[in-house]
ROGUGU-575139 format. One record per residue (C-alpha): z, y, x. Coordinates in steps of 0.001 Angstrom, whole numbers, padded with zeros to 6 digits, always signed. Each point is the difference from the previous one (the first is absolute). Layout:
// ROGUGU-575139
ZYX
...
//
This chain:
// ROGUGU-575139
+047778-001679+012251
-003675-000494-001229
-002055+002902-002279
-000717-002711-002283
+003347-000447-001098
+001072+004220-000054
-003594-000639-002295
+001796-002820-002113
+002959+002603-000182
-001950+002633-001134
-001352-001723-002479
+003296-001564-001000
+000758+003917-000652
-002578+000508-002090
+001386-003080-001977
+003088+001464-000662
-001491+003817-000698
-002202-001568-002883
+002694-001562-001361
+002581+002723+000099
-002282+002467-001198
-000987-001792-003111
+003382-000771-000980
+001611+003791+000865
-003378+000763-001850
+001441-002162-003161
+003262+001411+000321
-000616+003921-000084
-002360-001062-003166
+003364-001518-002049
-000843-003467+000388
-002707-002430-000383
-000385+001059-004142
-000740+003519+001274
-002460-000448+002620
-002598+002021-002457
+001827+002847+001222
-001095-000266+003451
-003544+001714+001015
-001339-002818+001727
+000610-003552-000316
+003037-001840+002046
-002857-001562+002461
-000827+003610+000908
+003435+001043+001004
+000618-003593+002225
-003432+000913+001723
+001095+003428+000553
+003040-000911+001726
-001831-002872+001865
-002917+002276+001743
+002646+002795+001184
+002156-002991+001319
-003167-001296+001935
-002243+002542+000287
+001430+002154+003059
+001802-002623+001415
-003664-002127+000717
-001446+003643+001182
+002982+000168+002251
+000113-003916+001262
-003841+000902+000812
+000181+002876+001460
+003064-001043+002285
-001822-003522+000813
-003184+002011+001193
+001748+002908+002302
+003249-002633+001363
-001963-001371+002756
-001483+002835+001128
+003352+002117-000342
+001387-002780+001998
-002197+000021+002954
-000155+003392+000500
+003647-000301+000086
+000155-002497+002656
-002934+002145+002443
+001841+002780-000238
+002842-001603+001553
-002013-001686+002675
+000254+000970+003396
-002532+002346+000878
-001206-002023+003275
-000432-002684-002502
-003029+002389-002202
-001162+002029+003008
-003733-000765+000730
-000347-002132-002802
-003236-000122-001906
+000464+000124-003852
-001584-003572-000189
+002419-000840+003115
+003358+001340-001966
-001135-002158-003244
+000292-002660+002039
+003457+000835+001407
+001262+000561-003255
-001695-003193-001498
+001622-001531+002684
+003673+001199-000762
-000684-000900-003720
-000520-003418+000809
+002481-000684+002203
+002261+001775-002713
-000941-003077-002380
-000156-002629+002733
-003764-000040+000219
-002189-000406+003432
-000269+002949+001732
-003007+001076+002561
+002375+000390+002891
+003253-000259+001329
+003019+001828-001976
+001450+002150+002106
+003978+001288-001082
-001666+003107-001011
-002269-001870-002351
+003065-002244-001859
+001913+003271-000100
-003026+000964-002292
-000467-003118-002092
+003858+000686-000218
-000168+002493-001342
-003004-000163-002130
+001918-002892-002026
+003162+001959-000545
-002417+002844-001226
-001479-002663-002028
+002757-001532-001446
+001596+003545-000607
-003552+000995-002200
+000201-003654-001856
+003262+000823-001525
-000568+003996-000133
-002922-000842-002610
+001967-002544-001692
+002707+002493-000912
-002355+002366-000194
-002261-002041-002699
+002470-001518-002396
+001868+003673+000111
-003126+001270-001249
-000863-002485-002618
+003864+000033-001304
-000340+003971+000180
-003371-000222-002213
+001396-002217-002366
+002780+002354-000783
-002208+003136-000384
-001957-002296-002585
+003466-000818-001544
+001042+003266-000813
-003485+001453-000506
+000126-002737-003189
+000541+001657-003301
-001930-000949-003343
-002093+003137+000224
-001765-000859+003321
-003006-000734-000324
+000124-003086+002090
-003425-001883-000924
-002217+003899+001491
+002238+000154+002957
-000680-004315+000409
-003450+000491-000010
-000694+003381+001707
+001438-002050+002699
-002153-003036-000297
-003310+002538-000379
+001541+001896+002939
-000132-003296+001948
-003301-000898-000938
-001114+002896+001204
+001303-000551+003615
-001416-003151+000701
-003212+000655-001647
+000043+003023+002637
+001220-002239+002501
-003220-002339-000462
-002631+002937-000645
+002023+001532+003513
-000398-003236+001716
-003399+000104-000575
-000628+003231+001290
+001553-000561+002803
-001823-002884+000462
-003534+001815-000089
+000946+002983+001870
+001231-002175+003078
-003220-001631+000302
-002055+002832-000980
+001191+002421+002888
-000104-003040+002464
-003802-000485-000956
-000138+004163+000281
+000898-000687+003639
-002222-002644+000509
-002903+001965-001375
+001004+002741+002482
-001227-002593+002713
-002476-001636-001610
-002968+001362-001681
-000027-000674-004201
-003706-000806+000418
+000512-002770+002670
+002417-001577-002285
-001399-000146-002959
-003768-000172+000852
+000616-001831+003625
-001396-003451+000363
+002260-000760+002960
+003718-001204-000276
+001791-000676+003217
+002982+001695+000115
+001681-000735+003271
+000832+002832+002006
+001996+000631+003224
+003681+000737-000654
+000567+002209+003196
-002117+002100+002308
+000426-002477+002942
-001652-002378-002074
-003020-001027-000033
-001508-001008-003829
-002752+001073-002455
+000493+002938-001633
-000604-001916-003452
-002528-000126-002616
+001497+000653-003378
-003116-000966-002620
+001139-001038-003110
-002788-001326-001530
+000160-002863+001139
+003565-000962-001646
-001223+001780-003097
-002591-002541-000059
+001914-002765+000773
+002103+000725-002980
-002585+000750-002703
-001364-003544+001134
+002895-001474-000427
+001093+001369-002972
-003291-000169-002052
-000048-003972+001160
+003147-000537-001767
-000622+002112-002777
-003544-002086-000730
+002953-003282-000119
+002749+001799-001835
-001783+002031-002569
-001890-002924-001894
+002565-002235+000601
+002571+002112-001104
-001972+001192-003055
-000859-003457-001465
+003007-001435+000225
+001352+003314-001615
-002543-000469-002743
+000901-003753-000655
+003832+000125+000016
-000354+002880-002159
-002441-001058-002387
-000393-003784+000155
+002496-001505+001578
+002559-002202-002443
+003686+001441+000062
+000929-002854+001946
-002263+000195+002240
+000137+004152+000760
+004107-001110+000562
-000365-001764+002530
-003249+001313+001712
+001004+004026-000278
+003051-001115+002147
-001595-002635+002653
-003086+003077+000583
+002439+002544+000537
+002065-002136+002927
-002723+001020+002096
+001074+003857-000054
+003683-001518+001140
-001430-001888+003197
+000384+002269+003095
-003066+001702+001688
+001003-001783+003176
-000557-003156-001668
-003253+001020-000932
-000881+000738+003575
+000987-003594+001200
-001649-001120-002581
-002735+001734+000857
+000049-000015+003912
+000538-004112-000900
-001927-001000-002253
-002579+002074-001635
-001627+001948+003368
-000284-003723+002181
-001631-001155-003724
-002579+002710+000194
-000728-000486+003499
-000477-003677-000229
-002565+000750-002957
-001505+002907+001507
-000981-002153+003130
-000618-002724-002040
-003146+002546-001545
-001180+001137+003607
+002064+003151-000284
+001903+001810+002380
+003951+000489-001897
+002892+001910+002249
+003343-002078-000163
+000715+002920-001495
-002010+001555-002490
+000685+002590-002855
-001809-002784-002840
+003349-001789+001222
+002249+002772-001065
-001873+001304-002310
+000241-003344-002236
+003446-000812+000532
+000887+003992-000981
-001638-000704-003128
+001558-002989-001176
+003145+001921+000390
-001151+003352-001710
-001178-002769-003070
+003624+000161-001509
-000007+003941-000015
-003629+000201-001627
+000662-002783-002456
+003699+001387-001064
-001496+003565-000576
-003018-000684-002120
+001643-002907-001955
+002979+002960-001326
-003110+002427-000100
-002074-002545-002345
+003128-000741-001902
+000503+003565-000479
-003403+000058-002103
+000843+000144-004014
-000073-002882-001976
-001581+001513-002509
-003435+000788+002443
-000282-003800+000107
+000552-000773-003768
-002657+002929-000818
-002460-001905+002591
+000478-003335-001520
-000286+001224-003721
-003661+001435+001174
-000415-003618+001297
+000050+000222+003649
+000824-002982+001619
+003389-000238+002230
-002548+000402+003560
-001467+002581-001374
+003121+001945-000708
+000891-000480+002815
-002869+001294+001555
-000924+002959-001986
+003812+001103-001576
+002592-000893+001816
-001701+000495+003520
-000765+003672-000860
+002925+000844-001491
+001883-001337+003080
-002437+000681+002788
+001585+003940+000883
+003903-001924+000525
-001982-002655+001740
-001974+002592+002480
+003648+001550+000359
+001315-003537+001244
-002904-001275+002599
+000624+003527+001484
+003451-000057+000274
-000879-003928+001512
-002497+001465+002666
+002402+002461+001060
+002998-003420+000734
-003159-001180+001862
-000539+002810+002326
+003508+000144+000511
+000320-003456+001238
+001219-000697+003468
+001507-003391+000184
-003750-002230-000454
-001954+002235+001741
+002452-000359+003246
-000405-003626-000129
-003406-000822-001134
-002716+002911+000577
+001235+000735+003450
+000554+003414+002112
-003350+001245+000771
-002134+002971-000774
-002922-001402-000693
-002626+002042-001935
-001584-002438-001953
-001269-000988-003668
+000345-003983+001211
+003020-001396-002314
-000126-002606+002659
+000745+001777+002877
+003246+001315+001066
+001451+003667-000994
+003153+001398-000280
+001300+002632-002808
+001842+003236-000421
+003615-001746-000495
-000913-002873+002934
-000468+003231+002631
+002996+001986-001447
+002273-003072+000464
-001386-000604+003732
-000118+003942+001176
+004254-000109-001270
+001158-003311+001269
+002047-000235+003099
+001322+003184+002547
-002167+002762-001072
-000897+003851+001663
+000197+001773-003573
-001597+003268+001789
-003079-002261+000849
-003233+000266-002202
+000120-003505+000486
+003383-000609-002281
-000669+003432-002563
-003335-001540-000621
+001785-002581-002083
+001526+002821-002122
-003725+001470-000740
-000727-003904-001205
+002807+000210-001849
-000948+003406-001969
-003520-000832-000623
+001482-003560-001404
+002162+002117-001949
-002417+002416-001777
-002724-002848-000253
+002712-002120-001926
+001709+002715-002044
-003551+001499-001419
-001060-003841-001030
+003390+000201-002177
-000222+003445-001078
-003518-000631-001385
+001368-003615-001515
+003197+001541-001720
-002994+002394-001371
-002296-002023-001075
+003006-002202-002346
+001624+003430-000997
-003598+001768-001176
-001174-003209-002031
+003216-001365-000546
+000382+001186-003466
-003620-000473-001201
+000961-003338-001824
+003803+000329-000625
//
């Protein structure tokens, strides 16, 4: 018996709860003719009955769903024999117990069941099947038990519509916690990894080094570089990379915001709006073949072609392809931000006799230009953030260099390579990706901080 369908239950439940609580809600009023009677309208009182028919009976189908498994294995260790646990790592005794699990659902197992082992999986599917119909009962007594309380709580004096929406505000609340929660959790994970990294490594060699290698030796047996751990030359890499496709995105982006706002026919903004902004749908990876394909062999066939030395891999490679797919983001921002501009700031220009280019130019541009700002920010900081291109077309190494056509890697490219594959997290090597990761944070969250500023401060000046 699947969760889905104790879900489809559940929500079967609620069905029923709305309806019986709107009628018992018509009923206690005298009838449909008297339903002025009742404090809240009949919606109210179905809605009512619905949430405390659902309400604890998801929290419980949750909660149970979360804690079975583990309930269930601890269950089946404690009943293992104890020459099966002795001397067992904790990695070790995963294993054992991923083992059982998957002979217990007929999967491959890493070695041979032993009649220990199938006593186990056994057991661990009687346990199972015992839980699966344990929270079914349990579930659907809940719900049925909710929707009585609601039935009998139901009297034309409730006030049904406060209670309905304390509860809705009440569960806004949670998940807007959940998300601002999440996201603390998120920060303080990496920041107290990149605390331990800068307990090994100086904050001056990272951030003012010139040196990135950051291959060290995993044991003490082993013989490796203790590791260089410069920075500057991915910060480098990624401001040259990012300020190549902003010099393709920005104009780009603007002009074609400025025509489909301003001179494009109807017809033709219809059809063009919607063909520009395709681009923002087409994967990053398919930018990097693209890239890797088509645009960095171009460049290198010109480059040579001119007498100049161009990497098969080279961040003017990236760089351009990143901008043609910032272009939709850029153009979609300032086009709603020029939009945004009051009619009646063009009709005052053109009564003074300004022509429409010079509107344009010397109206519409300055009223719009803070919410424009705003957007190329918020565009440079989806171009630092960029992995996908810069993997496949600018390459992997360190180079310090102001030479678009050499290769360099960037922040996200080394982040990506220092967390790919079997890892030693308590390696500088590994928590160095986790100090990338912070300064990538703080660099990209003060470009939006001072975007959202710049549109809140001057928003208003022309509304």
């Amino acid at each position: 018996m699947h969760t889905s369908t104790l879900l489809i239950l559940v929500l079967a439940f609620m069905s029923l709860a709305y309806y019986v609580g709107r009628k018992r809600a018509i009923s206690t009023a005298g009838g449909v003719t008297r339903i002025n009677t009742l404090h809240s309208l009949p919606v109210y009182y179905g809605l009512y009955a619905a949430l405390w028919a659902g309400l604890p009976a998801l929290l419980l189908m949750g909660l149970w769903a979360g804690f079975q498994d583990d309930i269930l294995v601890a269950l089946v260790k404690s009943e293992l024999p104890a020459t099966m646990l002795d001397g067992l790592s904790p990695g070790a005794a995963s294993l054992l117990v991923n083992d059982i699990k998957n002979l217990a659902s007929g999967a491959i197992v890493s070695r041979t069941p032993t009649p220990e082992m199938q006593l186990a999986a056994d057991r661990y599917n009687l346990y199972n099947q015992f839980a699966v119909w344990a929270m079914w009962l349990a579930v659907s007594a809940l719900a049925l038990g909710g929707m009585a309380f609601a039935w009998l709580r139901t009297q034309p004096k409730m006030r049904a519509r406060n209670r309905v929406e304390s509860i809705f505000m009440a569960i806004l609340v949670i998940f807007s916690s959940i998300a601002i929660l999440t996201t603390l959790g998120i920060v303080l994970s990496v920041l107290f990894e990149s605390m331990r990294f800068f307990q090994e490594v100086s904050p001056l060699e990272f951030f003012f080094g010139t040196l990135w290698s950051p291959q060290t030796a995993l044991r003490a047996d082993q013989i490796g570089a203790s590791g260089a751990f410069g920075a500057v030359p991915l910060f480098t890499g990624t401001l040259m990379v990012s300020a190549i496709a902003m010099f393709v995105a920005v104009p780009i982006g603007l002009m074609s915001a400025i025509y489909l706002s301003e001179y494009a026919p109807r017809k033709v903004r219809a059809w063009a709006k919607p063909t520009l902004e395709v681009l923002a749908g087409v994967p990053t990876v398919v930018y990097g073949f693209f890239a890797a394909l088509t645009v960095a062999p171009f460049i290198r066939e010109l480059g040579m072609s001119m007498g100049l030395n161009v990497a098969s891999e080279s961040a003017l490679a990236a760089g351009l392809v990143m901008g043609i797919m910032i272009i939709p983001f850029v153009s979609s921002l300032s086009e709603d931000v020029i939009n945004a501009v009051p009619q009646a700031m063009r009709d005052g220009s053109y009564a003074l006799g300004a022509t429409q280019s010079e509107t344009i130019r010397r109206v519409i541009i300055p009223a719009a230009l803070p919410g424009i700002v705003g957007g190329i920010l918020l565009a440079v900081s989806r171009a630092i953030g960029e992995t996908m291109i810069v993997v496949m077309a600018a390459g992997l190494a360190a180079n310090l260099t102001a030479n678009p056509l050499e290769s360099v890697t960037t922040v996200t490219v080394q982040i990506v390579t220092l967390l790919t594959g079997d890892q030693e997290f308590d390696s500088a090597k590994t928590m160095a990706a986790f100090a990338l990761g912070l300064t990538l944070f703080v660099v990209t969250l003060t470009l939006n901080v001072i975007a959202l500023h710049i549109v809140r401060k001057y928003r208003e000046q022309y509304e």
